[in-house]
ZATI-400041 format. One record per residue (C-alpha): residue in one letter; x, y, z. Coordinates in nm, 4 decimals. Last residue first. Example, Ala and Ser with C-alpha at 12.3 -4.5 7.8 and 13.67 -1.06 7.14 Angstrom:
ZATI-400041
+------+----------+----------+----------+
: resn :     east :    north :       up :
+------+----------+----------+----------+
:    s :   1.3670 :  -0.1060 :   0.7140 :
:    a :   1.2300 :  -0.4500 :   0.7800 :
+------+----------+----------+----------+
END
This chain:
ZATI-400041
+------+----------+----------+----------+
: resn :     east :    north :       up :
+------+----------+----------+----------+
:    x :  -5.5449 :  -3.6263 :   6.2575 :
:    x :  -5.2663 :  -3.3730 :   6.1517 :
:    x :  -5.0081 :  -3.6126 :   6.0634 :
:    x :  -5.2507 :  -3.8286 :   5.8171 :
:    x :  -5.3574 :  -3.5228 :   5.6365 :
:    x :  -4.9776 :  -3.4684 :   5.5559 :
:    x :  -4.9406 :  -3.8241 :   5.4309 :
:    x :  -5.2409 :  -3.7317 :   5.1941 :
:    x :  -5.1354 :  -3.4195 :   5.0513 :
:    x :  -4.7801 :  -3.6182 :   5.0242 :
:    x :  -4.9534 :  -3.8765 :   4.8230 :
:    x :  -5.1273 :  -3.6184 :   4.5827 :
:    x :  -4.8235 :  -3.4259 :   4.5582 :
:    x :  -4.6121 :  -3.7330 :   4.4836 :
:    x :  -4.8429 :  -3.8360 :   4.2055 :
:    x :  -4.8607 :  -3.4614 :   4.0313 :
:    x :  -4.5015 :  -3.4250 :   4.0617 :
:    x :  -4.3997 :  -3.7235 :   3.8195 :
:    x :  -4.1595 :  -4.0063 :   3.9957 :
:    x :  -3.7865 :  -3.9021 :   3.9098 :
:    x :  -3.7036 :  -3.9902 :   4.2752 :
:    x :  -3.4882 :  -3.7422 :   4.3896 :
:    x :  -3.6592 :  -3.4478 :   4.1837 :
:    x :  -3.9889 :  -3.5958 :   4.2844 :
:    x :  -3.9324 :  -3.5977 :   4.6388 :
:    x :  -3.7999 :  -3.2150 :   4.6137 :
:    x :  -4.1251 :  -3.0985 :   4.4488 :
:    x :  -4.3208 :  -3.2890 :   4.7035 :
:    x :  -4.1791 :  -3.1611 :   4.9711 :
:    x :  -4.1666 :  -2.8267 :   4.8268 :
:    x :  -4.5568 :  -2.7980 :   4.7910 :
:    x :  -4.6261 :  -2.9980 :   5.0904 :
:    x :  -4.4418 :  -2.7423 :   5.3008 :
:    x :  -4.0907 :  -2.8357 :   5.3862 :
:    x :  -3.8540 :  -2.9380 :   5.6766 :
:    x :  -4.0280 :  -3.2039 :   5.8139 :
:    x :  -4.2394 :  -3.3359 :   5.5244 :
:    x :  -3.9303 :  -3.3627 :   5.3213 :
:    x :  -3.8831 :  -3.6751 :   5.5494 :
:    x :  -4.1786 :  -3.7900 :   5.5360 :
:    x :  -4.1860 :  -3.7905 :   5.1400 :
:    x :  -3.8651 :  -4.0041 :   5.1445 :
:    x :  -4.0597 :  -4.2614 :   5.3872 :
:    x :  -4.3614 :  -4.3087 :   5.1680 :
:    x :  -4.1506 :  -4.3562 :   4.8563 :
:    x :  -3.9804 :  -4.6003 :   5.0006 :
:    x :  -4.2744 :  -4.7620 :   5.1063 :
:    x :  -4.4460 :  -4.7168 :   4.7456 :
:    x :  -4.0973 :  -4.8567 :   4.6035 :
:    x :  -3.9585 :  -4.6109 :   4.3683 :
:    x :  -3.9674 :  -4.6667 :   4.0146 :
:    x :  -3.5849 :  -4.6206 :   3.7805 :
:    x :  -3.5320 :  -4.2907 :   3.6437 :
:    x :  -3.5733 :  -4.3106 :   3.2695 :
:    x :  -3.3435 :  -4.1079 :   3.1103 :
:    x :  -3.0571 :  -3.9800 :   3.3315 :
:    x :  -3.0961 :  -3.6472 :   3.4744 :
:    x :  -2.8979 :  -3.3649 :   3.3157 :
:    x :  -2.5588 :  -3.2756 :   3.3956 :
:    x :  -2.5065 :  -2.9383 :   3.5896 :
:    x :  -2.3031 :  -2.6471 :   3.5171 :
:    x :  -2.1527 :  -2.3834 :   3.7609 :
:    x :  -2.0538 :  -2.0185 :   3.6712 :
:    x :  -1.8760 :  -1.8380 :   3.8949 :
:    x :  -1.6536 :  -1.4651 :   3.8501 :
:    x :  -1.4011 :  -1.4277 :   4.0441 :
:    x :  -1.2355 :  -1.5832 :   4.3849 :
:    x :  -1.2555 :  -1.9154 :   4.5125 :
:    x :  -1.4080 :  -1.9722 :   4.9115 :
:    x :  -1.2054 :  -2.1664 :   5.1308 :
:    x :  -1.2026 :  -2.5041 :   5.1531 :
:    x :  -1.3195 :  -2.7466 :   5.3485 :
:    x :  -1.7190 :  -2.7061 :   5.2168 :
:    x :  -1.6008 :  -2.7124 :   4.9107 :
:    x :  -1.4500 :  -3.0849 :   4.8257 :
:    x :  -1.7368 :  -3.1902 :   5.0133 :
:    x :  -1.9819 :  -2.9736 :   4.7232 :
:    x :  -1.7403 :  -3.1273 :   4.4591 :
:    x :  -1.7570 :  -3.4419 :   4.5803 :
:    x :  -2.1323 :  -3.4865 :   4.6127 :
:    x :  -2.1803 :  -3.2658 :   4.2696 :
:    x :  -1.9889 :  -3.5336 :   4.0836 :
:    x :  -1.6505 :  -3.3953 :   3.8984 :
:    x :  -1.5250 :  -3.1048 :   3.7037 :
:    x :  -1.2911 :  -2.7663 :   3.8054 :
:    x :  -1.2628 :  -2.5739 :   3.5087 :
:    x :  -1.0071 :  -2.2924 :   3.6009 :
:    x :  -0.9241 :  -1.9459 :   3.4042 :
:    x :  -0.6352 :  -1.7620 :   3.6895 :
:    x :  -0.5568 :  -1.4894 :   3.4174 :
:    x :  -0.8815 :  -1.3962 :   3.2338 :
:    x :  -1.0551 :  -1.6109 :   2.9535 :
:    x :  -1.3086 :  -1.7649 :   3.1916 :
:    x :  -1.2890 :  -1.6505 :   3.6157 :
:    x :  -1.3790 :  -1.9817 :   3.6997 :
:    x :  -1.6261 :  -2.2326 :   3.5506 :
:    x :  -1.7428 :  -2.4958 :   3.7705 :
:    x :  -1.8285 :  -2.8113 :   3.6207 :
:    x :  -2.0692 :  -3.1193 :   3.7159 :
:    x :  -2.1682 :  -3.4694 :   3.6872 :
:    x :  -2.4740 :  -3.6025 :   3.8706 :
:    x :  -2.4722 :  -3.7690 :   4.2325 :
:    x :  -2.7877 :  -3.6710 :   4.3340 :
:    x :  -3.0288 :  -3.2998 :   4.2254 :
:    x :  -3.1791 :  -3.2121 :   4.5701 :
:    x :  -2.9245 :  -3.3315 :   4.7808 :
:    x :  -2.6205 :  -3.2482 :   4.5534 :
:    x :  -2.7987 :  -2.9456 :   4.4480 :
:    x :  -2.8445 :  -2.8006 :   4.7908 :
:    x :  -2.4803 :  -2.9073 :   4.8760 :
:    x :  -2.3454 :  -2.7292 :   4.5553 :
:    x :  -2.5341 :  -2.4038 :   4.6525 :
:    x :  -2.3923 :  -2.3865 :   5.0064 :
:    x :  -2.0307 :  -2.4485 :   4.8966 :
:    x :  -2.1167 :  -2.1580 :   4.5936 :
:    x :  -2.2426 :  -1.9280 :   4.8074 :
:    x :  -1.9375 :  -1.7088 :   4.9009 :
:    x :  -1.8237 :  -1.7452 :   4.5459 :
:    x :  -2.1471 :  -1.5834 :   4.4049 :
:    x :  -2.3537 :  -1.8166 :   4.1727 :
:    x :  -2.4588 :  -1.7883 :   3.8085 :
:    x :  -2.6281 :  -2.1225 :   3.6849 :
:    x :  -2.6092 :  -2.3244 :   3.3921 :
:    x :  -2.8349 :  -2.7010 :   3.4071 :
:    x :  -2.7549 :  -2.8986 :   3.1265 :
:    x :  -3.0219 :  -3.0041 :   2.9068 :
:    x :  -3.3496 :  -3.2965 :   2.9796 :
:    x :  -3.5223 :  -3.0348 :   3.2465 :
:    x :  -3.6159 :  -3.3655 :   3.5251 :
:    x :  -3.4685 :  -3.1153 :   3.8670 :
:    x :  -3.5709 :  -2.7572 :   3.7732 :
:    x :  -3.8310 :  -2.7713 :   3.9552 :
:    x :  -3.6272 :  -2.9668 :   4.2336 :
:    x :  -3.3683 :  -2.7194 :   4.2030 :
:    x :  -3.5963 :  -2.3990 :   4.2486 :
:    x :  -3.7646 :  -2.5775 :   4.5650 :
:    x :  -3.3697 :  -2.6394 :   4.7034 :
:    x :  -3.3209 :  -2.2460 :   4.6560 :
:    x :  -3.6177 :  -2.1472 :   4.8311 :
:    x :  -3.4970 :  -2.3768 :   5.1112 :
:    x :  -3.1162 :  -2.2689 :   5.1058 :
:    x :  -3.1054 :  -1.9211 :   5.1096 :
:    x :  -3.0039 :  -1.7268 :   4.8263 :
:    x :  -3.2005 :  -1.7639 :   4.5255 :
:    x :  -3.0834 :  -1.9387 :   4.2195 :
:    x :  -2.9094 :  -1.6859 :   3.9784 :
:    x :  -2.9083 :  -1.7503 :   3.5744 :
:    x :  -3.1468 :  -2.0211 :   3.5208 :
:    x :  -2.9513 :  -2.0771 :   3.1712 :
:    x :  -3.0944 :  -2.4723 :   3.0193 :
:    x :  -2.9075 :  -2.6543 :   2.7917 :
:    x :  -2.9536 :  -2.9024 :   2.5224 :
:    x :  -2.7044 :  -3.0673 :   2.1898 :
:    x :  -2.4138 :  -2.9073 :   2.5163 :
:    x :  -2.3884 :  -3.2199 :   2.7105 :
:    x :  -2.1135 :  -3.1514 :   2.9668 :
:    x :  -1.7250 :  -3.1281 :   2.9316 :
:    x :  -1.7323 :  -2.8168 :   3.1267 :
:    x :  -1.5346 :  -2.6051 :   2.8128 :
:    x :  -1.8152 :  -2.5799 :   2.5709 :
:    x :  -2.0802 :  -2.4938 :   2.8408 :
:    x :  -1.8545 :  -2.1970 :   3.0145 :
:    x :  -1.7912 :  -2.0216 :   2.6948 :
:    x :  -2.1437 :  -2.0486 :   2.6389 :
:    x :  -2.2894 :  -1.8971 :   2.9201 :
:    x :  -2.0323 :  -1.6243 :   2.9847 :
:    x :  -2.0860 :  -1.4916 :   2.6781 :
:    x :  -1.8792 :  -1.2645 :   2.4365 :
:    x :  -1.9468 :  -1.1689 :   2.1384 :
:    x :  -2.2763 :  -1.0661 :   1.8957 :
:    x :  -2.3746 :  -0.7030 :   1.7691 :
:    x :  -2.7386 :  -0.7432 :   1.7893 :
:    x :  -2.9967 :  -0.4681 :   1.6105 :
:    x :  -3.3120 :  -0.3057 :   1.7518 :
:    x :  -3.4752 :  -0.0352 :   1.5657 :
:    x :  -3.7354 :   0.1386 :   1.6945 :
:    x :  -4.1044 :  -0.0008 :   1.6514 :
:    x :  -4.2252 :   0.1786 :   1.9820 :
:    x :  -4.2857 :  -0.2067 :   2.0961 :
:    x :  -3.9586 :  -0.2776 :   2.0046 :
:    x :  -3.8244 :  -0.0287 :   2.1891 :
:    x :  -4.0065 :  -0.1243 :   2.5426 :
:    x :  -3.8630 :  -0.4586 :   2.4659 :
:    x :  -3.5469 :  -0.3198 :   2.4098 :
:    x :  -3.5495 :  -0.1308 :   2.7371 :
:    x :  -3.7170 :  -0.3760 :   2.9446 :
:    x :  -3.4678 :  -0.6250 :   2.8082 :
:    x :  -3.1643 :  -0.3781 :   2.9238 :
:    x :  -3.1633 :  -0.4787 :   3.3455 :
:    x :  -2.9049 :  -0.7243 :   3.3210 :
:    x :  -2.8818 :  -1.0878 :   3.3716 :
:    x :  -2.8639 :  -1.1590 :   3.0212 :
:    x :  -2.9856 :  -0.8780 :   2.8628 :
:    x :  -2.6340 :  -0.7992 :   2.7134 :
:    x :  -2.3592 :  -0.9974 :   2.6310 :
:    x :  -2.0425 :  -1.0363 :   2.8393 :
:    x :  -1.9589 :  -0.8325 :   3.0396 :
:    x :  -2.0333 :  -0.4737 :   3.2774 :
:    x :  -2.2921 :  -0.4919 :   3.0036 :
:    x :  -2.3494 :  -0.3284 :   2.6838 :
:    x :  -2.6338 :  -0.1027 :   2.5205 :
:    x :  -2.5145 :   0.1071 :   2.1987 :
:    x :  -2.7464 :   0.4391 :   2.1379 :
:    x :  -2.7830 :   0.6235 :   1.7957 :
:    x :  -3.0627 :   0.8775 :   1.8139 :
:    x :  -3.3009 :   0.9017 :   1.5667 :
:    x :  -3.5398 :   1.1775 :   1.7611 :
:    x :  -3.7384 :   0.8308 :   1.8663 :
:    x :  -3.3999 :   0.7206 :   1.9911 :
:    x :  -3.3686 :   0.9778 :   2.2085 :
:    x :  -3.7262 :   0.9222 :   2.3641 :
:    x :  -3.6570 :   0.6077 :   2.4166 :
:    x :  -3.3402 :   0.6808 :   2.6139 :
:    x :  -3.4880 :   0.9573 :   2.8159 :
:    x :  -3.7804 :   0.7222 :   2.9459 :
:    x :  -3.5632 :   0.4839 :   3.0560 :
:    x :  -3.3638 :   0.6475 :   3.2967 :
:    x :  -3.6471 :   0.6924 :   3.5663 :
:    x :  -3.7231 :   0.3058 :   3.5592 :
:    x :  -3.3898 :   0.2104 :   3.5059 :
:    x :  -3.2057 :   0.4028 :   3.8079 :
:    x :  -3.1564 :   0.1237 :   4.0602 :
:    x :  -3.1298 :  -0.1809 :   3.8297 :
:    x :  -2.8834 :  -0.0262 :   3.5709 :
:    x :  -2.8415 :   0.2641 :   3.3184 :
:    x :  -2.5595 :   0.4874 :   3.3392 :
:    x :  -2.4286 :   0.6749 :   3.0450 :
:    x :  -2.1465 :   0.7099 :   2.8701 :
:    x :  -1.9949 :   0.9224 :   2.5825 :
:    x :  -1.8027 :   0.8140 :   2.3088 :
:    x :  -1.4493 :   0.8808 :   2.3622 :
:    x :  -1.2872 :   0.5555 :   2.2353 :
:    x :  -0.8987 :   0.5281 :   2.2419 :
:    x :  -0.9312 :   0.1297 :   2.2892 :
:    x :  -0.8152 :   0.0941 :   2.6049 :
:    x :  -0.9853 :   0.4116 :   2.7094 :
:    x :  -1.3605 :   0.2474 :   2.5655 :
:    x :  -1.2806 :  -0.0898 :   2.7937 :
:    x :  -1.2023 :   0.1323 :   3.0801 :
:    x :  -1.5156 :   0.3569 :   3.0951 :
:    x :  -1.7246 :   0.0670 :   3.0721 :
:    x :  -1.6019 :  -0.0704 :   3.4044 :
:    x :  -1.6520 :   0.2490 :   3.5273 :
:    x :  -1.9805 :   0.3022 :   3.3712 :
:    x :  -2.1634 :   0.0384 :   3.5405 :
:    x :  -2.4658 :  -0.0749 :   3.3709 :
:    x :  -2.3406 :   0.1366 :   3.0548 :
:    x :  -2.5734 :   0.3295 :   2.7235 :
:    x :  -2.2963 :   0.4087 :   2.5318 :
:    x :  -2.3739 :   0.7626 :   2.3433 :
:    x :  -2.3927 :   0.8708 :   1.9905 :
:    x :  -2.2854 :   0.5461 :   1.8376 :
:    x :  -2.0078 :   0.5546 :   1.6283 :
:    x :  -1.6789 :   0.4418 :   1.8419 :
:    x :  -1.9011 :   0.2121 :   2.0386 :
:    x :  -2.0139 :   0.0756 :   1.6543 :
:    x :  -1.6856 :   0.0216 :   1.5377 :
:    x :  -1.5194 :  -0.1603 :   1.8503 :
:    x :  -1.8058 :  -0.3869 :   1.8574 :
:    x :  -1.7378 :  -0.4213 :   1.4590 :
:    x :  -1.3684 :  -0.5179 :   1.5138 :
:    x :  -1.4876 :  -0.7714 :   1.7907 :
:    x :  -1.3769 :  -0.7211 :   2.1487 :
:    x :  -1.2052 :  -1.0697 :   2.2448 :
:    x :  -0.8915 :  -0.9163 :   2.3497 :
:    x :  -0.9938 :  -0.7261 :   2.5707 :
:    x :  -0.9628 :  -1.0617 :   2.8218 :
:    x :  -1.2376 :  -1.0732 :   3.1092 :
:    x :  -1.6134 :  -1.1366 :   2.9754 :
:    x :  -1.5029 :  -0.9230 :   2.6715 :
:    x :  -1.8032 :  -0.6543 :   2.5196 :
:    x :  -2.1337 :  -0.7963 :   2.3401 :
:    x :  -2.2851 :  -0.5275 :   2.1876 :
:    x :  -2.7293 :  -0.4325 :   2.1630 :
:    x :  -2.7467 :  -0.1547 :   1.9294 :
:    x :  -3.0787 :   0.0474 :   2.0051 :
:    x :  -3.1351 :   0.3149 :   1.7013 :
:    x :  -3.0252 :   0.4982 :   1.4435 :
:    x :  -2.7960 :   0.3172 :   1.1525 :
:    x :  -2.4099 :   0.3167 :   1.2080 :
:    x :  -2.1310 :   0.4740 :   1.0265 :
:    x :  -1.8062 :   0.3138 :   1.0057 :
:    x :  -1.5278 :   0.3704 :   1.2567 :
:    x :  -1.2882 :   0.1873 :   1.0789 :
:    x :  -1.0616 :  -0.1002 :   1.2928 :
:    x :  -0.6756 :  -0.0770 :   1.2018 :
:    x :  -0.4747 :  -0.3572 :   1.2897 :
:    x :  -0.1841 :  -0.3842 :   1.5350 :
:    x :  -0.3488 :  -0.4856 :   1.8188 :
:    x :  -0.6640 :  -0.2908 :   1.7932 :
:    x :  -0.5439 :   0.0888 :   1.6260 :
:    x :  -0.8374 :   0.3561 :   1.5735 :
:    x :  -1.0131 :   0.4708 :   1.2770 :
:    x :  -1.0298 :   0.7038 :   1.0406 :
:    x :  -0.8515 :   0.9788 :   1.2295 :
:    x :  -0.5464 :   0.8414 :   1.1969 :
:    x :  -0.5543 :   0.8431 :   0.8171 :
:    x :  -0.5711 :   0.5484 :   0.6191 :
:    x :  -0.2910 :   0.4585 :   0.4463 :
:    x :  -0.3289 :   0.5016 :   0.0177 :
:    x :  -0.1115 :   0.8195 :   0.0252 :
:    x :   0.1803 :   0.6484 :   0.2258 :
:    x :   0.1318 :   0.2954 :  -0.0806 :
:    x :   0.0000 :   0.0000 :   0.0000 :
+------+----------+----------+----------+
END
């Protein structure tokens, strides 16, 4: 190439060496994907369409802030997360009904998912604005093609809840889904989280995705029993979590009626009927409806 055919610095910026065009983007909501840890994995048309937009629309603009500076970007920012959404909203629609040109992104990791933007795309949608996807990063899938776990089917819960008996109720529900269970989990619940499923869920195989594509990456697999032992005598990892579950084995075996009896006893005593039964069935593979009806009558029994 020759010096007059270069591009000029002010046609794009550098990324690693190469020289990414700030091309022009249409009006409206662009929904990017940003790195999950290493900057590396910002795509040339992320880059592009941060650098174009008319403002970066940020659920923490410090981390935000960051990513842009690395890459010379000067777009400006603003907040919109849990806490302000509702208020913040409203301004953002209405600039992209004037034909505004607004990029949505995460603190990672693609948007929506465990962040407070659908209510702002769906909300555009339903103005008829224009909506477009700039794919990348995700923490979901880079975890399910590294865990060793069936991947044809998979199931994203995202957070379970945080104390053990609404989170046991959530397993069992979740408990005969034929895909690999993905959660989110903090590292100070995790032990807690892999007991609950170990009870709740039995011996199945499992992953736990660490801190993915930054520095100290681990992929720790095994059965959730040993894991969640392994756990409980350690102390808590650092980073960002994401555990995986194997799916139930087809066709759970039948459970002796007395067997049966005696499990749903047990989750009598630290359960409502409800859970109980949920949590029976999850153990047992026997369908919800039956155990319900037998715990319902078990429970009857108690009270006379």
């Amino acid at each position: 190439m020759a010096a007059d055919d270069a591009p000029s610095p002010a046609a794009g910026y550098t990324a690693f060496g190469l020289r990414a065009e700030a091309e022009k983007i249409e009006p409206g909501l662009h929904v990017v994907a940003t790195p999950i840890g290493n900057l590396k994995d910002i795509s040339f048309r992320a880059l592009s369409t941060l650098a174009a937009a008319d403002a970066v629309v940020a659920e923490d603009t410090r981390v935000t802030k960051n990513l842009l500076a690395h890459y010379g970007i000067s777009t400006p920012l603003v907040a919109y997360h849990e806490h302000n959404a509702a208020v913040i909203r409203p301004h953002l629609l209405a600039r992209l009904e004037s034909g505004a040109k607004l990029a949505l992104v995460s603190d990672a990791g693609t948007p929506l998912v465990s962040d407070p933007g659908f209510k702002l795309v769906q909300e555009a949608l339903e103005k008829g604005l224009h909506v477009t996807s700039v794919p990348g990063p995700s923490a979901v899938l880079a975890s399910l093609v590294v865990a060793g776990l069936p991947t044809d089917r998979f199931f994203f819960e995202g957070f379970l809840p945080h104390k053990s008996g609404p989170r046991r109720a959530r397993l069992a529900e979740l408990a005969q889904i034929p895909g690999t269970l993905v959660f989110f989990e903090s590292p100070r619940r995790l032990a807690e989280t892999l007991a609950d499923c170990a009870a709740v869920l039995g011996p199945r195989s499992a992953a736990i995705a660490r801190e993915l594509t930054k520095m100290y990456e681990s992929v720790r697999r095994g059965r959730l029993d040993a894991l969640s032992e392994a756990l409980a005598n350690e102390e808590p990892p650092r980073g960002e979590i994401v555990l995986l579950v194997a799916p139930p084995e087809a066709g759970a075996a039948e459970v002796a009626a007395a067997d049966l009896d005696a499990k749903i006893e047990a989750a009598l005593g630290s359960y409502s009927v409800k859970d109980a039964a949920s949590v029976v069935s999850a153990e047992t593979g026997q369908p919800r409806r039956q155990v319900y009806a037998r715990a319902l009558q078990l429970a009857a029994e108690r009270g006379k």
